[in-house]
C-alpha positions as CSV (number, residue, x, y, z in Angstrom):
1,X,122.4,-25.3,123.0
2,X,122.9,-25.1,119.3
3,X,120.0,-25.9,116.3
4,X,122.1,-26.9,114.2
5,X,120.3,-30.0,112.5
6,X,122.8,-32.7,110.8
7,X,121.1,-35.3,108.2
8,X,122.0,-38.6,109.1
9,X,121.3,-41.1,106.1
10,X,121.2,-44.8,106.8
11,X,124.2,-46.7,106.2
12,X,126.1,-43.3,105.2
13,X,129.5,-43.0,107.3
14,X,128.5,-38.9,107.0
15,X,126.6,-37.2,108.6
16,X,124.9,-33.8,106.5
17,X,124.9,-30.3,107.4
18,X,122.7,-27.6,104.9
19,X,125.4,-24.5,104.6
20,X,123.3,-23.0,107.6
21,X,123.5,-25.4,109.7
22,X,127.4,-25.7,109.6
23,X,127.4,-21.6,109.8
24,X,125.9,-22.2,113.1
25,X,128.6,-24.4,114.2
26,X,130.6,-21.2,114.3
27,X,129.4,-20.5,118.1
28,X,130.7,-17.5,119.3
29,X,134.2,-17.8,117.5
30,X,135.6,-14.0,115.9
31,X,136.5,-13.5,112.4
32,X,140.7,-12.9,112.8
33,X,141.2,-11.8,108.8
34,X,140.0,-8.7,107.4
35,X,138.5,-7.8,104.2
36,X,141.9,-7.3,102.5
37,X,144.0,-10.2,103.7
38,X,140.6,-12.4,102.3
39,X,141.1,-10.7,98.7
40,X,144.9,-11.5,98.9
41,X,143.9,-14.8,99.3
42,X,140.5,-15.4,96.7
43,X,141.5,-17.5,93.4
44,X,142.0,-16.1,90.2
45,X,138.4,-16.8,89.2
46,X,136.5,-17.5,92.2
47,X,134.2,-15.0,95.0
48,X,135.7,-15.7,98.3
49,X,134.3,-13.1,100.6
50,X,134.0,-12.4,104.3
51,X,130.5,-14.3,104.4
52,X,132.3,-17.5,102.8
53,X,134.9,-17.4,105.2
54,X,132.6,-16.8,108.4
55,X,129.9,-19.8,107.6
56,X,132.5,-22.3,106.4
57,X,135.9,-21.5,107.3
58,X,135.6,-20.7,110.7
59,X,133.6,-23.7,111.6
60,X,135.9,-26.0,110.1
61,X,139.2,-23.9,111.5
62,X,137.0,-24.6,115.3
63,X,136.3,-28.3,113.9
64,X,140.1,-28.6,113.9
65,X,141.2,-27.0,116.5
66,X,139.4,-29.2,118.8
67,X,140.7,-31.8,116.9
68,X,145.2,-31.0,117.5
69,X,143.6,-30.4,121.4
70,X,142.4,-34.1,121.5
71,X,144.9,-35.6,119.8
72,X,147.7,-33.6,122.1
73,X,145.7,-34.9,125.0
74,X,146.0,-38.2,123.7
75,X,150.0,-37.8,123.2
76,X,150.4,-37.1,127.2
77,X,148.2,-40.4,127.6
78,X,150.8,-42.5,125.7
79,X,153.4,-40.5,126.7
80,X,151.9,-41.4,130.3
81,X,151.2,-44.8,129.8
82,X,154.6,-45.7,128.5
83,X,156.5,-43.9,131.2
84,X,158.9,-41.5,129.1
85,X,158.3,-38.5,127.3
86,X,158.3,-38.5,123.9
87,X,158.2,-35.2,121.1
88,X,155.3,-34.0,119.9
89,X,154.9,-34.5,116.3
90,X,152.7,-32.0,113.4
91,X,148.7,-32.5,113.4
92,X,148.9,-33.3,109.2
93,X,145.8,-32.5,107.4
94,X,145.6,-33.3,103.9
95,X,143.3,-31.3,100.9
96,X,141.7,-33.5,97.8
97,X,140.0,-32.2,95.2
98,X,140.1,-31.5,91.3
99,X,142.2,-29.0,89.4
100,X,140.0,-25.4,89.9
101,X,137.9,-26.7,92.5
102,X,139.6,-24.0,94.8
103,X,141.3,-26.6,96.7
104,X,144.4,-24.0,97.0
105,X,142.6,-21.3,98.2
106,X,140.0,-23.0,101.2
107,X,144.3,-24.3,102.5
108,X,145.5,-20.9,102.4
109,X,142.2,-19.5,103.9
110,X,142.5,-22.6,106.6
111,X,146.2,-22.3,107.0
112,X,145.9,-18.5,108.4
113,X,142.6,-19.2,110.5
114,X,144.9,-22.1,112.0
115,X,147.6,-20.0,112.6
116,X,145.9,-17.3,114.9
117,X,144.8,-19.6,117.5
118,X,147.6,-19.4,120.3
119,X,147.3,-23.0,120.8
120,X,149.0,-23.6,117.5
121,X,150.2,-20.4,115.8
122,X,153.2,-22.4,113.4
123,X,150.9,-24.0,110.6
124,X,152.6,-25.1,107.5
125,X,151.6,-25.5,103.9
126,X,153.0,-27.3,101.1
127,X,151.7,-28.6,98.0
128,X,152.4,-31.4,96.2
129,X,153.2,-30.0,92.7
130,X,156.4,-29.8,94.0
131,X,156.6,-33.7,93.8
132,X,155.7,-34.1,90.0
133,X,159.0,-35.3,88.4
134,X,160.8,-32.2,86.3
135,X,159.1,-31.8,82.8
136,X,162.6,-33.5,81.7
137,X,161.6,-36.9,83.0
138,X,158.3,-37.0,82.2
139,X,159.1,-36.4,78.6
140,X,161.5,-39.0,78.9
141,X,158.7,-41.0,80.2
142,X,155.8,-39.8,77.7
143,X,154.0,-38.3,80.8
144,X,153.7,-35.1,79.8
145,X,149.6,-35.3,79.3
146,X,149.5,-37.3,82.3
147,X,150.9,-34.2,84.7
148,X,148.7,-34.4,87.5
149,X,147.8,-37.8,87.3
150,X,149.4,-40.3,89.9
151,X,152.2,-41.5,87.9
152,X,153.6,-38.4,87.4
153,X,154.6,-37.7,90.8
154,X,158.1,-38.6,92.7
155,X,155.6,-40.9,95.3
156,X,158.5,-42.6,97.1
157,X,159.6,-38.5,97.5
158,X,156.7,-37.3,98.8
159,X,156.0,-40.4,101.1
160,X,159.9,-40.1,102.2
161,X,158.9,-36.1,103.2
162,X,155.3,-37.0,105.2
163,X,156.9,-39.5,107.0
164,X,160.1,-37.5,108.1
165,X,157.8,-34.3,109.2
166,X,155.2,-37.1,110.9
167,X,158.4,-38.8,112.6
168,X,159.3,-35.0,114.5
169,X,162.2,-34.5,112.7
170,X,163.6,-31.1,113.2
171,X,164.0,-29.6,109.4
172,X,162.7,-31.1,106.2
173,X,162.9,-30.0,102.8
174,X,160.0,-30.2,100.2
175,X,160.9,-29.3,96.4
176,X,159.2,-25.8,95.0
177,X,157.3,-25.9,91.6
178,X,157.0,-23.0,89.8
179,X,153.3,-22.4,87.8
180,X,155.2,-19.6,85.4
181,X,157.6,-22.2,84.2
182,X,155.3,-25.3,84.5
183,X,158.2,-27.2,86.0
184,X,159.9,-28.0,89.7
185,X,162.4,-25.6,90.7
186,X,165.9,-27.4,90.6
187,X,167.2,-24.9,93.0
188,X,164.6,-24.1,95.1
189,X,163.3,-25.5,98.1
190,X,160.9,-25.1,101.1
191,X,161.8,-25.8,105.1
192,X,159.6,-27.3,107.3
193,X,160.9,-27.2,110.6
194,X,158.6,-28.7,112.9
195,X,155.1,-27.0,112.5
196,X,152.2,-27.8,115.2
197,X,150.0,-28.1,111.8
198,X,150.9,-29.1,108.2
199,X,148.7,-28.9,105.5
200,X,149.6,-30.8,102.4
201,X,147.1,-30.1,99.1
202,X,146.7,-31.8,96.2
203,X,145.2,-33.8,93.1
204,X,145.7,-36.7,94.3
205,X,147.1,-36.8,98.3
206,X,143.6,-39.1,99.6
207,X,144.8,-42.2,97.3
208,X,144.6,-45.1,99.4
209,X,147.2,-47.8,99.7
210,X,147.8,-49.8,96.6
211,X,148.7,-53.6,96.2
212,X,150.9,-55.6,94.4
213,X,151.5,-58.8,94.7
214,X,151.6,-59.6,98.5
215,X,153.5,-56.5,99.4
216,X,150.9,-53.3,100.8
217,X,152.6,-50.4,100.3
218,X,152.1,-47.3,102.5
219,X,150.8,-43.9,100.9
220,X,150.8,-40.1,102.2
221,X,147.2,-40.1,103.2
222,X,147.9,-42.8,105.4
223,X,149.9,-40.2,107.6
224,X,146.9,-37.9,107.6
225,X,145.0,-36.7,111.1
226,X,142.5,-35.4,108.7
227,X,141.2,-35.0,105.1
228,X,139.2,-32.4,103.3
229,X,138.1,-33.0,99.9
230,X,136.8,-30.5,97.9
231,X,134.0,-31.3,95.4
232,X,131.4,-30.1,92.8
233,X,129.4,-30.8,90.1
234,X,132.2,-32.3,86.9
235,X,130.4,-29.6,84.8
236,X,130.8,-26.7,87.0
237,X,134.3,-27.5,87.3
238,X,134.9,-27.5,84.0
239,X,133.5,-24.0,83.5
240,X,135.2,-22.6,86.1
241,X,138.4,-24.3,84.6
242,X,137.6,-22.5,81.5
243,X,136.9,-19.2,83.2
244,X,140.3,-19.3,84.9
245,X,141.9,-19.9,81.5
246,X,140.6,-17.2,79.9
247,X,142.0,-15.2,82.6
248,X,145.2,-16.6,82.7
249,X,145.3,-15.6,79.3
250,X,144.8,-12.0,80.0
251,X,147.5,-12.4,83.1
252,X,149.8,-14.7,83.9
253,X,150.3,-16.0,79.9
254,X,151.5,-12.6,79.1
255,X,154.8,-13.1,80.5
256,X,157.4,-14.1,78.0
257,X,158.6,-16.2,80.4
258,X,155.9,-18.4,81.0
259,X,155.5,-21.8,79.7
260,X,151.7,-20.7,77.8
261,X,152.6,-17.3,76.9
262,X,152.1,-19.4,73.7
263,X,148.3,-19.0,74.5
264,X,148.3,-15.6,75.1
265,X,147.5,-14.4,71.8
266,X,144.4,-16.6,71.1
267,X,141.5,-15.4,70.5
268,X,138.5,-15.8,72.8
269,X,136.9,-18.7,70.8
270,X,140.0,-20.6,70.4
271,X,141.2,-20.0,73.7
272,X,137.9,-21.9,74.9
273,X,138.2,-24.6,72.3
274,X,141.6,-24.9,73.5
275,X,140.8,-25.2,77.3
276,X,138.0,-27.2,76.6
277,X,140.4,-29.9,74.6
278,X,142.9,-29.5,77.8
279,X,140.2,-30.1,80.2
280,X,138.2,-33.4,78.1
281,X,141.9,-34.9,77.6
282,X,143.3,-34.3,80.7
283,X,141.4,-33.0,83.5
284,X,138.1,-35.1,83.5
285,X,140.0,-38.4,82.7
286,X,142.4,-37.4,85.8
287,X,139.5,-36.1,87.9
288,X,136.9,-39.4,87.1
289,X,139.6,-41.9,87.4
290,X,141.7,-41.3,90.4
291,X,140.1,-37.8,92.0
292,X,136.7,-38.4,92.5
293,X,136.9,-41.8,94.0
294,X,138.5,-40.5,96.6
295,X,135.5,-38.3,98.1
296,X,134.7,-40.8,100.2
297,X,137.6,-41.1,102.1
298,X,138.2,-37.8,103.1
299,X,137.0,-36.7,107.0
300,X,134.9,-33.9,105.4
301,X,133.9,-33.0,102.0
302,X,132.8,-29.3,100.9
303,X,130.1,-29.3,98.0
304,X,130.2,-26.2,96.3
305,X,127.3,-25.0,93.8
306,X,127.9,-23.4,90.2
307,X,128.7,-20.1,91.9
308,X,131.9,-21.6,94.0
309,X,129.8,-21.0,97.2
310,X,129.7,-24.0,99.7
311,X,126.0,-25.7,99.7
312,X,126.6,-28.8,101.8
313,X,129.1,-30.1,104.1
314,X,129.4,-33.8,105.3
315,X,131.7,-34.5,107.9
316,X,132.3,-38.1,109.0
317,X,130.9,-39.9,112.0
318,X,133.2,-40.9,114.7
């Protein structure tokens, strides 16, 4: 029998695991990536390493594998119960959390552990930058600040594409963004055909259903099996955001072709003044008004200290 201890506080709908205590949850379960294929995956400014992957990852990638296994079992029941088959449609799990949380990183780490159990070896990942309108519209529209904020998206898009993929539909297409040209791809596109697991991560994919008037209208999340949502301290965020722009700098905005190569010739004091504007203006109003109150409905959240290392994980009672 396990030791793992959960903290159950009263009235909380989660309960508490330290980051040894979920380690434990592992059980006996084998580490499927290898040192290099971790590095491929690891953020531009963040320490992913095997020990990261084997007390957090794998527990959660056993977490939800039991999960698609319950929730197939409860398919044949309907399918059972009403007398007629019917198709199998995608386990969707959806990823929260704030721009250089490492959001994008824990769905690729997830998306491979998912993948190498033979009970579901086709998992899927898009994201949603894909669904921000071009940079054409939103300059039409005075959005361009507000990238990454809700209104910025193509909602009725992206509902349109969780909906088809939830519904079993054989092929559907999600649009392709491009982080060298800051914009969506016009003629680009990616295929999802049927998965047995989609992961969809973003800003903003846990926002609940909005009202107006008498009408309730539906949103993404509400197609979710289960939610992560990555979250940290609002100051360590911001210096890792500024870390990763300093980096960028040195990298990616080097390219003529990219849309900051701009930046790439500041200096290292205005490039953090510069960041620091981006992230005050931008980020933390995004991040405190439609990010953060979120957290609470996702099925499990992933604190991370100021070194990007998990500390805590809360996963929601049943």
């Amino acid at each position: 029998m396990s030791d793992t201890v959960a903290t159950e506080k009263c009235g909380s709908p989660f309960l508490t695991f330290s980051r040894l205590d979920w380690a434990q949850l592992r059980a006996s379960m084998p580490l499927t990536l290898t040192e290099s294929e971790i590095s491929a995956m690891r953020g531009i400014n963040e320490h992913l390493s095997v020990n990261e992957v084997s007390e957090i990852h794998l527990p959660i990638s056993r977490l939800l594998s039991l999960h698609v296994a319950a929730t197939r079992q409860l398919h044949q029941v309907r399918t059972t119960f009403l007398g007629r088959p019917s198709p199998q449609v995608p386990y969707v799990i959806g990823i929260a959390g704030s721009v250089a949380v490492g959001k994008s990183t824990i769905a690729r780490v997830l998306q491979t552990l998912l993948s190498r159990w033979p009970e579901h070896p086709k998992v899927d990942l898009v994201t949603t930058d894909g669904f921000l309108y071009p940079n054409a519209v939103l300059q039409q529209r005075d959005l361009m600040r507000r990238k990454g904020f809700p209104e910025s998206y193509d909602l009725r898009r992206l509902l349109s594409f969780v909906r088809d993929v939830k519904s079993g539909r054989s092929e559907v297409a999600a649009p392709v963004y491009s982080h060298l040209h800051y914009d969506v791809l016009a003629d680009a596109s990616q295929t999802v055909a049927q998965p047995d697991i989609l992961i969809l991560e973003g800003l903003n994919v846990l926002q609940h259903a909005v009202r107006r008037g008498d009408v309730s209208r539906l949103f993404v999340s509400d197609y979710f099996d289960f939610s992560l949502y990555v979250d940290a301290d609002a100051a360590h965020i911001r210096n890792w955001f500024l870390d990763r722009f300093l980096r960028l700098r040195d990298t990616a905005f080097q390219d003529p072709n990219s849309y900051f190569h701009r930046y790439s010739t500041l200096s290292q004091q205005q490039a953090l003044q510069t960041a620091g504007e981006i992230w005050e203006q931008i980020n933390a109003v995004n991040l405190r008004e439609n990010i953060a109150p979120t957290r609470e409905r996702a099925s499990l959240i992933l604190e991370k200290g100021h070194d990007h290392l998990v500390q805590r994980v809360f996963l929601r009672k049943l």
